[in-house]
Structures are given as structure tokens and as C-alpha cells.
VOGU-3710 file (C-alpha; in Angstrom, 3 decimals, decimal comma):
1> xxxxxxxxxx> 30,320/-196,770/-75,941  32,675/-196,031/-73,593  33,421/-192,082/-72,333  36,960/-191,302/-72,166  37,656/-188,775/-69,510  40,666/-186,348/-69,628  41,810/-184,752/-66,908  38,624/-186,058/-65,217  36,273/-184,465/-67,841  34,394/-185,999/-70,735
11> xxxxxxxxxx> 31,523/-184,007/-73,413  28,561/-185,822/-73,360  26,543/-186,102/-76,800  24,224/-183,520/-75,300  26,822/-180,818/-75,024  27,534/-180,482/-71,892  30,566/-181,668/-69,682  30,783/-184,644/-67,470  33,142/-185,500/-64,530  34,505/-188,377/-63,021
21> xxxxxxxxxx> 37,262/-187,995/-60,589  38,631/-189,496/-57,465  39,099/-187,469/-54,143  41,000/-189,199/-51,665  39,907/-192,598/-52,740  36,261/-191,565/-53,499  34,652/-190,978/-56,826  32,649/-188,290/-57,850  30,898/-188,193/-60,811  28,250/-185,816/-62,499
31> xxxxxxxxxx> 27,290/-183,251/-64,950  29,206/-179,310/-64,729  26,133/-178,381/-66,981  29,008/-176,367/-68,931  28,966/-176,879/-72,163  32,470/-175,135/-72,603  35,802/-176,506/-71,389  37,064/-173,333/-69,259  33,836/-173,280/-67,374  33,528/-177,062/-66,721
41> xxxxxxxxxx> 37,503/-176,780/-65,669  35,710/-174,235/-63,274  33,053/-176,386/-62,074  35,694/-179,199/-61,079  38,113/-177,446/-59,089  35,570/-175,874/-57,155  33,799/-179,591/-56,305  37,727/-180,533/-55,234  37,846/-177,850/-53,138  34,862/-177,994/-51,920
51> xxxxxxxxxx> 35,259/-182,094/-50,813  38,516/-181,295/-49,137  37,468/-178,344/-47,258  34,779/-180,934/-45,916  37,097/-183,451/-45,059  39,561/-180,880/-43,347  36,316/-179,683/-41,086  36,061/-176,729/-43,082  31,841/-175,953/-43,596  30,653/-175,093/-47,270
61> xxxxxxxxxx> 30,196/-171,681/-47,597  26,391/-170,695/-47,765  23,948/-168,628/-49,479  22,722/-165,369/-48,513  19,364/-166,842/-47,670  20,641/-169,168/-45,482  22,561/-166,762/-44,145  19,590/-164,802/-43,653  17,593/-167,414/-42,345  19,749/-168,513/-39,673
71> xxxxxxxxxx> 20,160/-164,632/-38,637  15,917/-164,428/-38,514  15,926/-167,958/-36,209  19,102/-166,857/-34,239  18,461/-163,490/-33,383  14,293/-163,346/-32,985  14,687/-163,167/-29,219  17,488/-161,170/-28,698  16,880/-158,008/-31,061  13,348/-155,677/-30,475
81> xxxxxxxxxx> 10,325/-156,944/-33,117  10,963/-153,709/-35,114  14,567/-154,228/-35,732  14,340/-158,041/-36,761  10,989/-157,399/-38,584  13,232/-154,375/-40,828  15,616/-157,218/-41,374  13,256/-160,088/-42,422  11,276/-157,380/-44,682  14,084/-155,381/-46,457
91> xxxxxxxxxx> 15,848/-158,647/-47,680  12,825/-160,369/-48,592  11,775/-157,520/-51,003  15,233/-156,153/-52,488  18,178/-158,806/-51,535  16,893/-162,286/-52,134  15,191/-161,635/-55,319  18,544/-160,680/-56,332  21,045/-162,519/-54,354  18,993/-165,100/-53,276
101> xxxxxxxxxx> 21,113/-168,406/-53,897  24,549/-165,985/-54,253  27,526/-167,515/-51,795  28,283/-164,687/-49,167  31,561/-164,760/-50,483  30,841/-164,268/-53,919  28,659/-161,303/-53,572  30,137/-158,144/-55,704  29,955/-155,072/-55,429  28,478/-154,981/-59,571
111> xxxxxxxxxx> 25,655/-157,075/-57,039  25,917/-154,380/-54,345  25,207/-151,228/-57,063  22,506/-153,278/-58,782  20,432/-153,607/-55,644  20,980/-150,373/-55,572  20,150/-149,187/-58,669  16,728/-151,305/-58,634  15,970/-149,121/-55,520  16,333/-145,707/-56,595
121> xxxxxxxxxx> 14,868/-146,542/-60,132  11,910/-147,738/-57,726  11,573/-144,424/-55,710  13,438/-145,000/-52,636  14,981/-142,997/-50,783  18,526/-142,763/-50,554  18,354/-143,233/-47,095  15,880/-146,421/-47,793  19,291/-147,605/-50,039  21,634/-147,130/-46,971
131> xxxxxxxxxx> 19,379/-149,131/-45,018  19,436/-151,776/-47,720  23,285/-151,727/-47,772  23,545/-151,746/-43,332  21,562/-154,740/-43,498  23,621/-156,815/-46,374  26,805/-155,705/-44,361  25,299/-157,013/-41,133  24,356/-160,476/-42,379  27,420/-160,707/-44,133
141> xxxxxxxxxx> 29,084/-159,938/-40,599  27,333/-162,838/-38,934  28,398/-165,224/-41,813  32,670/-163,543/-40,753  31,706/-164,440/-37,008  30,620/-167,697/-37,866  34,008/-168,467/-39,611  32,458/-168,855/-43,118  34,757/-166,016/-45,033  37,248/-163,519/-43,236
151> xxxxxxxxxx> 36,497/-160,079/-44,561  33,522/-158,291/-46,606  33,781/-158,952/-50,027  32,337/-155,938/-51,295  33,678/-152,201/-50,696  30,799/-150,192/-51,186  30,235/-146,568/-49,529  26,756/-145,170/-48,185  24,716/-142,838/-50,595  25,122/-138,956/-49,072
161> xxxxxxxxxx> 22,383/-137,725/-47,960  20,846/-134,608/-47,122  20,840/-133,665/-43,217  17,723/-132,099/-42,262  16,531/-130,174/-38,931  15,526/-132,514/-36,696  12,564/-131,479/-34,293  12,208/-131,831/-30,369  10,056/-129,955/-28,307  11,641/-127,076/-26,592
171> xxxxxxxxxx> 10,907/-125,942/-22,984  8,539/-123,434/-23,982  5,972/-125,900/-25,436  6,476/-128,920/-23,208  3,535/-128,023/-20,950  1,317/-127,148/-24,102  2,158/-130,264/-25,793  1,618/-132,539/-22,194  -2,232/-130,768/-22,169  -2,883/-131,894/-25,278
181> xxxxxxxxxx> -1,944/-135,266/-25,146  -3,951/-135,547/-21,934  -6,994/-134,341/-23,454  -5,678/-136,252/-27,400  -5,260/-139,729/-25,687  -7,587/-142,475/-25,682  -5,622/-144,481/-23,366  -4,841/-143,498/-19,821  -1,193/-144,823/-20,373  -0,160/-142,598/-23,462
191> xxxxxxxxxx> 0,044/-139,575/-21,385  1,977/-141,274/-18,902  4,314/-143,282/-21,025  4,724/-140,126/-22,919  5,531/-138,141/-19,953  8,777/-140,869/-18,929  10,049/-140,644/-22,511  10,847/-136,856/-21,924  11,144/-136,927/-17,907  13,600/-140,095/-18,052
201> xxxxxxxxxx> 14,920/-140,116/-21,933  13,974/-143,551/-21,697  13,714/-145,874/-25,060  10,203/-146,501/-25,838  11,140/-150,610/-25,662  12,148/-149,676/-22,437  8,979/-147,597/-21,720  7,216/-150,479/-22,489  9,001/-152,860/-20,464  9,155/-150,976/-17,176
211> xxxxxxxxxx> 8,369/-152,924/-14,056  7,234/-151,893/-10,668  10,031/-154,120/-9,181  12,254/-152,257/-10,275  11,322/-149,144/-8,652  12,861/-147,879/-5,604  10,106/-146,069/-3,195  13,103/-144,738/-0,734  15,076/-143,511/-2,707  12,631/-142,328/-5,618
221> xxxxxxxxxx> 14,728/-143,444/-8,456  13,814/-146,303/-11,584  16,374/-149,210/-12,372  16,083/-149,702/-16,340  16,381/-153,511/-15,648  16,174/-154,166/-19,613  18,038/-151,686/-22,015  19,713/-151,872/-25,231  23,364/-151,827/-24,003  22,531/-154,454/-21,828
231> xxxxxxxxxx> 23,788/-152,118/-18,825  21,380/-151,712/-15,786  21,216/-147,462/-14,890  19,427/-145,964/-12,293  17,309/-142,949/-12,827  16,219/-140,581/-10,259  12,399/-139,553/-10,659  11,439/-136,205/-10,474  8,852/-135,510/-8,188  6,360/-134,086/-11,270
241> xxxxxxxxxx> 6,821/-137,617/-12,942  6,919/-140,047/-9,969  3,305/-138,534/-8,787  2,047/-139,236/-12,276  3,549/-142,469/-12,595  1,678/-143,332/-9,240  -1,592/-141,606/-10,093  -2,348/-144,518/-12,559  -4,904/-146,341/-11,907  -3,602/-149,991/-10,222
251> xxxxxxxxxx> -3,445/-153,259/-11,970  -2,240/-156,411/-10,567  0,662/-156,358/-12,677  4,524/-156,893/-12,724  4,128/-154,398/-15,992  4,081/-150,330/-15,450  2,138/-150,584/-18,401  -0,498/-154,097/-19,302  -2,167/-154,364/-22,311  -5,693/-155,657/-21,377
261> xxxxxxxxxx> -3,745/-159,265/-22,339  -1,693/-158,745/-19,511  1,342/-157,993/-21,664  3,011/-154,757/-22,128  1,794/-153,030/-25,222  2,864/-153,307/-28,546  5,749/-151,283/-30,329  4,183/-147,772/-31,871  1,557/-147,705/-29,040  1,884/-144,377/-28,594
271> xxxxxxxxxx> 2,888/-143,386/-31,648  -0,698/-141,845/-33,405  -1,586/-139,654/-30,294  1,620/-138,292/-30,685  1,196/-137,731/-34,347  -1,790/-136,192/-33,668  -0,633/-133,706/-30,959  1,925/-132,943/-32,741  0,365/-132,072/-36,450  -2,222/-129,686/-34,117
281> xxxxxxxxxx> 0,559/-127,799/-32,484  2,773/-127,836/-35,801  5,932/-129,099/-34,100  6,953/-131,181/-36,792  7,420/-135,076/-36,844  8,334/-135,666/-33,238  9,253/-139,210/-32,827  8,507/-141,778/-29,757  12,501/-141,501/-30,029  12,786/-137,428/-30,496
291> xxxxxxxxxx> 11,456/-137,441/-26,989  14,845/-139,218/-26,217  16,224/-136,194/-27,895  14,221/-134,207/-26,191  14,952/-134,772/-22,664  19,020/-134,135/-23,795  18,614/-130,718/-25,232  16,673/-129,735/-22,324  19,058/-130,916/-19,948  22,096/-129,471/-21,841
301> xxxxxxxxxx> 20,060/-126,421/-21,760  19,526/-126,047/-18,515  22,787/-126,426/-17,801  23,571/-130,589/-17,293  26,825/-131,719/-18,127  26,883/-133,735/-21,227  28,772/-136,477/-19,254  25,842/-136,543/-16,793  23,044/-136,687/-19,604  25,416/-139,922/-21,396
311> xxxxxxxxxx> 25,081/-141,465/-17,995  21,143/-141,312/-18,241  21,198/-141,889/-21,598  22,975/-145,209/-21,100  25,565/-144,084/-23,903  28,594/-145,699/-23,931  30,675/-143,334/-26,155  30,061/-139,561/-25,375  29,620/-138,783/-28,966  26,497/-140,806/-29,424
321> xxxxxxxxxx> 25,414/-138,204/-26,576  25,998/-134,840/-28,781  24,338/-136,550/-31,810  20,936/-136,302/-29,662  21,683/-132,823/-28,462  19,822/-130,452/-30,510  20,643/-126,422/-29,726  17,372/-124,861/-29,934  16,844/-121,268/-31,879  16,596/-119,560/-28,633
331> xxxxxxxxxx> 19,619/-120,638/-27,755  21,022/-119,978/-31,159  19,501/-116,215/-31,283  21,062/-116,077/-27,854  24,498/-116,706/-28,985  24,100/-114,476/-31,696  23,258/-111,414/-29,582  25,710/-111,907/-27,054  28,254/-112,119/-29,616  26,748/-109,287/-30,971
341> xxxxxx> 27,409/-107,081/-27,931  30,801/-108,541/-27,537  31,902/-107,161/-31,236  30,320/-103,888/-30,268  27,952/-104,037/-32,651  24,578/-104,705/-30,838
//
């Protein structure tokens, strides 16, 4: 028996909608796997527009696993382990067992605040959730500069969280806490590395990649050859730190800092001395990066000008400067009282 086709669809006995149409003199023909008209109607114009936005040079719009994919191949050796290893593992366990084989451009936000849900029904944090959502927005922005879809097509805000105090290690306990790490530390380097995190406010990627090259013995100052911003800076040593730097014992080595493999050591190398040090002299989860933090507030405290502690930094925008800048409660108790004696009233 012949199937009569209207407007290029035809039901099948088995329910469901067939097509068979011709594109610019080829035919197509197929299954919608609708078994209702509107849907199949659907189905079609979508395969039209799809065919001529092939034949115009326009690519089909992916899925947000292959957008993710290509993201994980493109960017493995531009971005540090940790960042591309918080991409490949927060959308293999919450986005692609939801939005797996979703087009970018189809994603929702209904899809957005279901993720979301699933995540906070599950115990995470809402800052966890916010990381979620920074990652969907930033694959979604590689698929808009690869020309795939113009704009986000979801509009959905971060979860407010809770600011909490965030710890450094104030002047007053720098010494303490630098005795304890050399005496806490298995390996020679912790101390040290430690020691350029608050002496330099260096990154701890950078840490890690420091070379002797790029130190100048005249002068007494460190080029940070390979930073985030992709901007060279040059540091001047102080004395304290340079004669530690130079008191390690020497490796034939480009690296500041060799594994035993020759390599510089892994990300978090430092990180359980630290932990350790740091839960014996109770001051609160200090980071490999709240070092960072630390060397600004001391410098702003002593009197640096915040445009001089960007410039070490490496910031670009000033304000990424104050947002490591941590008054201390001396300084706070400080204010108070002169205040205090200003009013009269101290």
C-alpha cells in the first residue's frame, strides 16, 4: 500500500509519524517518533532548518557534552590541573546526568533550578551550587565564542551566601607560625615555598613553577615568568627570603623546587603541613592562597600603597586588590580608640 504524505508527513500503522520531504532537490525521509501531529510538525521544521543552516555554512548546534568535551580537550594545557579537573568533575556528577544530550541553546532555566534543586536536596553547599552554575555559564560561553548561539539562554542569579571572616596570619604570629613549619615539615621545600607565598604573595602554581633563570643576582629581584594574567612582574626579594631561598640545598635543576622526578611538585604540596601548623596554633583554615592574602594585609598595614601591593599582586583591576586586604583586629581596636579619643570619650 502506498503512504500518502501531506504536507510531507504520513502516520505509519505503528503510530508514529513519518516524513518525506525534499530540501533543495534532496529527499529526506524518516520517522519524527511523534505519534501526534503538532509534535511531528515540530520534528520537521526543525530537520529543514537544520539542512539549510548546513548548506548556508551554519554548524548544528551541539550538546552540552560535546560542548564540554571539546572545553576538557581544548583547554587541558592552558588552565592549572585544579581548575580543569573542577570542571571535568562538577559536570560529570551534576550537569550531564541531567543535561547530558540537551542543545546549549535549549537549556532552561526550569533545567538551571533543577540542577539546583538536586544539589541542595543532596547537601551541598550553596556555595557548591554557585560553583555548579559558574561552570554551566562558562561552557555555555565557549559554545557563544565559538559562534554556536549569541547570548545565554538562561537568566539565573547566584544563591546568597553567607560571608564569613576570612583568616590570614597577622604580624604578630608570622615568626611563630614560620618555627613551626620548620620544625612541622617533612620536606626541606615546604618551609621555603611557604616562606615566598607570604614574602612575595606569589600564587602557589607560581610557587611551584619558579625557575632559577629567572632570578636576577644583581639586582636581587624574581621575574614571575609564568602567572595567571599572563603578565611577566618583577619582584624585589627581601634580604630574609633571598638568603633562605639560597640556603636550599642545590639540585641540578631549571626548577626552584624538583620533585625527586625532576618535575616541580604537585598542586596541594604544601597544603597538609600547613594544615597542620595551623590547627596547632589555632589560626583557622589558612589557605596555600590566604598566604596571598596574607602578604597584602601586611603590606597595607605597614603602610604600602594599595596601588603598589596590585602591582605585586599582578592585579589588573585595583578592586581585586582590596578583596585580599583583610584589616586585622588590631587595627580595628586601633581605630576604635583613636576615634574614641577624638569624640572625647576615651
Amino acid at each position: 500500500m502506498t503512504t500518502k504524505f501531506k504536507n510531507g508527513l504520513a502516520k505509519h500503522p505503528s503510530g508514529h509519524y513519518h516524513y518525506c520531504v525534499r530540501i533543495n532537490g534532496r529527499q529526506f525521509k524518516g520517522s519524527t517518533r511523534a505519534t501526534d501531529l503538532a509534535t511531528a510538525r515540530k520534528v520537521l521544521e526543525e530537520l529543514r532548518r537544520q539542512v539549510l543552516n548546513e548548506e548556508c555554512g551554519t554548524r548544528q548546534i551541539p550538546t552540552l557534552k560535546s560542548v564540554r568535551d571539546n572545553w576538557l580537550q581544548v583547554h587541558k594545557p592552558v588552565h592549572s590541573a585544579k581548575h580543569w579537573y573542577d570542571v571535568e568533575m562538577v559536570s560529570r556528577i551534576w550537569l550531564l546526568p541531567n543535561l547530558e544530550n540537551r542543545r546549549v541553546d535549549r537549556i532552561t532555566n526550569a533545567d538551571v533550578y533543577q540542577v539546583r534543586s538536586k544539589m541542595l536536596e543532596a547537601g551541598r553547599s550553596p556555595v557548591t551550587v554557585n560553583d555548579m552554575l559558574k561552570i554551566l555559564k562558562l561552557l555555555i560561553n565557549f559554545a557563544i565564542r565559538q559562534g554556536y548561539l549569541k547570548s545565554l539562554p538562561f537568566k539565573v542569579a547566584f544563591l546568597k551566601t553567607q560571608k564569613k571572616p576570612r583568616p590570614v596570619i597577622n604580624a604578630a604570629k608570622v615568626s611563630e607560625f614560620l618555627f613551626a613549619i620548620d620544625h612541622e615539615a617533612r620536606n626541606p621545600h615546604v618551609p621555603v615555598m611557604l616562606r615566598v607565598m607570604i614574602g612575595l604573595g606569589l600564587r602557589e602554581s607560581e610557587v611551584l613553577g619558579m625557575r632559577w633563570e629567572w632570578f636576577d643576582q644583581i639586582n636581587q629581584t624574581y621575574i614571575v615568568g609564568k602567572a595567571k594574567g599572563k603578565e611577566a612582574r618583577v619582584l624585589p626579594v627581601p634580604s630574609w627570603l633571598w638568603s633562605s631561598i639560597h640556603a636550599m640545598p642545590k639540585i641540578i635543576s631549571p626548577w626552584v623546587f624538583p620533585a625527586e622526578d625532576g618535575k616541580p611538585h604537585r598542586q596541594q604540596f604544601c597544603k597538609k603541613a600547613l594544615h597542620r601548623v595551623c590547627q596547632k596554633l589555632e589560626l583557622g583554615n589558612v589557605t596555600q592562597h590566604r598566604l596571598r592574602a596574607t602578604f597584602a594585609t601586611l603590606h597595607t598595614e605597614a603602610g604600602t600603597p594599595i596601588s603598589e601591593v596590585q602591582g605585586m599582586l599582578g592585579h589588573k583591576n585595583v578592586t581585586t586588590t582590596m578583596i585580599y586586604v583583610e584589616t586585622s583586629l588590631g587595627a580595628k581596636r586601633k581605630a576604635q580608640d583613636e576615634l574614641g579619643k577624638k569624640l572625647g570619650l576615651a
